[in-house]
C-alpha positions as CSV (number, residue, x, y, z in Angstrom):
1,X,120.1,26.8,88.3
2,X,122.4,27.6,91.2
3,X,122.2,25.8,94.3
4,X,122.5,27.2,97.6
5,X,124.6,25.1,100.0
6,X,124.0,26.5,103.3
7,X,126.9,25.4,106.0
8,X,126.4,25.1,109.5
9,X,129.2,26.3,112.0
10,X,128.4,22.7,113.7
11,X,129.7,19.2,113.4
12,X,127.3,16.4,112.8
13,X,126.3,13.5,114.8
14,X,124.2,12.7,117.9
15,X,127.2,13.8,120.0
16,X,128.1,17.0,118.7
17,X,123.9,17.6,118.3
18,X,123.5,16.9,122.4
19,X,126.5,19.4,123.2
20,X,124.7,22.0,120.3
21,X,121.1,21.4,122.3
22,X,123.2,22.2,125.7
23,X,125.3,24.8,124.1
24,X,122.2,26.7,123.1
25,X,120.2,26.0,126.6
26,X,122.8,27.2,128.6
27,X,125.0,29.8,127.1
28,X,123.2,30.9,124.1
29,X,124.8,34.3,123.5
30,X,128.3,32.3,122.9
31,X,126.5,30.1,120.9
32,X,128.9,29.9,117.2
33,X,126.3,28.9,114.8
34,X,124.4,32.1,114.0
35,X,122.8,30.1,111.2
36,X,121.7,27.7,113.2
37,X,120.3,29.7,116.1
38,X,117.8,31.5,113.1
39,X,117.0,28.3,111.8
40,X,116.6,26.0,114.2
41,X,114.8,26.5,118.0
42,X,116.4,24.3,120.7
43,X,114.6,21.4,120.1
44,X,113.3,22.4,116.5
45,X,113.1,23.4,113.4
46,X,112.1,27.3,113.2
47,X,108.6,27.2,111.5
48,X,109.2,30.2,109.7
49,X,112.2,28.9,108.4
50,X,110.5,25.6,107.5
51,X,107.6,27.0,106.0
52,X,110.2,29.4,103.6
53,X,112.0,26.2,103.0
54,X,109.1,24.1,101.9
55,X,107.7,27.3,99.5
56,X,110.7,28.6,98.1
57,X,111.8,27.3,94.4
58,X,115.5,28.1,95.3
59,X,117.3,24.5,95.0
60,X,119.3,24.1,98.6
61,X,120.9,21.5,100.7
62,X,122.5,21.7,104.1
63,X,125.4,20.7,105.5
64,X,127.9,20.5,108.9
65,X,131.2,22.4,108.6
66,X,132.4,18.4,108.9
67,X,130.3,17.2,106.1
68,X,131.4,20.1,103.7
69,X,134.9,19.8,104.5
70,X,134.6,16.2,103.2
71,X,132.6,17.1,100.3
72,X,134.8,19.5,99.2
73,X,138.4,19.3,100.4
74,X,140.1,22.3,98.4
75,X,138.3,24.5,99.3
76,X,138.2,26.9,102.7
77,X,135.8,29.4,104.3
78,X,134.3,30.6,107.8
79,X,131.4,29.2,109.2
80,X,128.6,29.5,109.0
81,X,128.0,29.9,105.5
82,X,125.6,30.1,102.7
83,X,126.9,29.2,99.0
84,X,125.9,29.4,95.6
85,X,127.5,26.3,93.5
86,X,126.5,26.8,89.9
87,X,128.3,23.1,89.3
88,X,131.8,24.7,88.5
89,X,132.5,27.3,91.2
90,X,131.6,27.9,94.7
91,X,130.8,31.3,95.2
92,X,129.8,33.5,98.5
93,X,126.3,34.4,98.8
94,X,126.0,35.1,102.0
95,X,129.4,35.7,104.3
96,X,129.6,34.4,108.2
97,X,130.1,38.6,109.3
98,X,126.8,38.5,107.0
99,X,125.2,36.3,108.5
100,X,126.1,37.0,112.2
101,X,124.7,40.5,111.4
102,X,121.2,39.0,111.1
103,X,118.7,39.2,114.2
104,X,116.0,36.9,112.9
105,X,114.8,34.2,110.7
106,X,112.8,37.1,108.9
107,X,115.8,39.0,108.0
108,X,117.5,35.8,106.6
109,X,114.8,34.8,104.6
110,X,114.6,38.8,102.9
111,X,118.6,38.8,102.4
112,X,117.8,35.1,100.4
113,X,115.0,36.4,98.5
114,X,116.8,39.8,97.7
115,X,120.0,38.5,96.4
116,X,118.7,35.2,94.7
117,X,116.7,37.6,92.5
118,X,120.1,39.5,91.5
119,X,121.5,36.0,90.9
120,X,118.5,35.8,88.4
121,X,119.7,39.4,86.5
């Protein structure tokens, strides 16, 4: 089974996490994490999101653009991004222009659902 690797356009730590929270209170529409503006409320997780998260049988971790780039050092992308690693190959399942097209955690959750079921044909 695939997994989906989704990757935040945000570096990890409590540092970077304060200047995200501020980010997002004070300038949200310049805000770079479109992933993490669906996902996540200020403060929170999005409970929408969570509840999807904690239902779905699709295998997925997260990760900070920092965190990947460690993981996996040969290989490039824009962020944010969702992945599908199969264990040999890291493929696109969901591009950033994808994902910055999106205007709410619903949406995200229907483009998941929709194209993990072609992943299953």
């Amino acid at each position: 089974m695939n997994t989906l690797i989704f990757v935040y356009n945000a570096n990890s730590g409590l540092k970077n996490l304060a200047i995200d929270i501020a980010h997002k209170l004070f300038s949200p529409k310049t805000y770079a994490c479109n992933l993490c503006a669906l996902t996540f409320n200020t403060f929170s997780e999005n409970t929408i999101w969570k509840d999807f998260r904690n239902r779905t049988n699709l295998d997925i971790s997260f990760l900070h653009t920092d965190e990947f780039k460690t993981k996996h050092p040969n290989h490039s992308f824009e962020y944010p991004i969702i992945l599908s690693n199969n264990s040999t190959t890291l493929d696109v399942f969901l591009s950033k222009d994808e994902i910055n097209a999106l205007s709410s955690v619903e949406e995200l959750i229907l483009n998941i659902e929709s194209k993990s079921c072609d992943m299953l044909r």
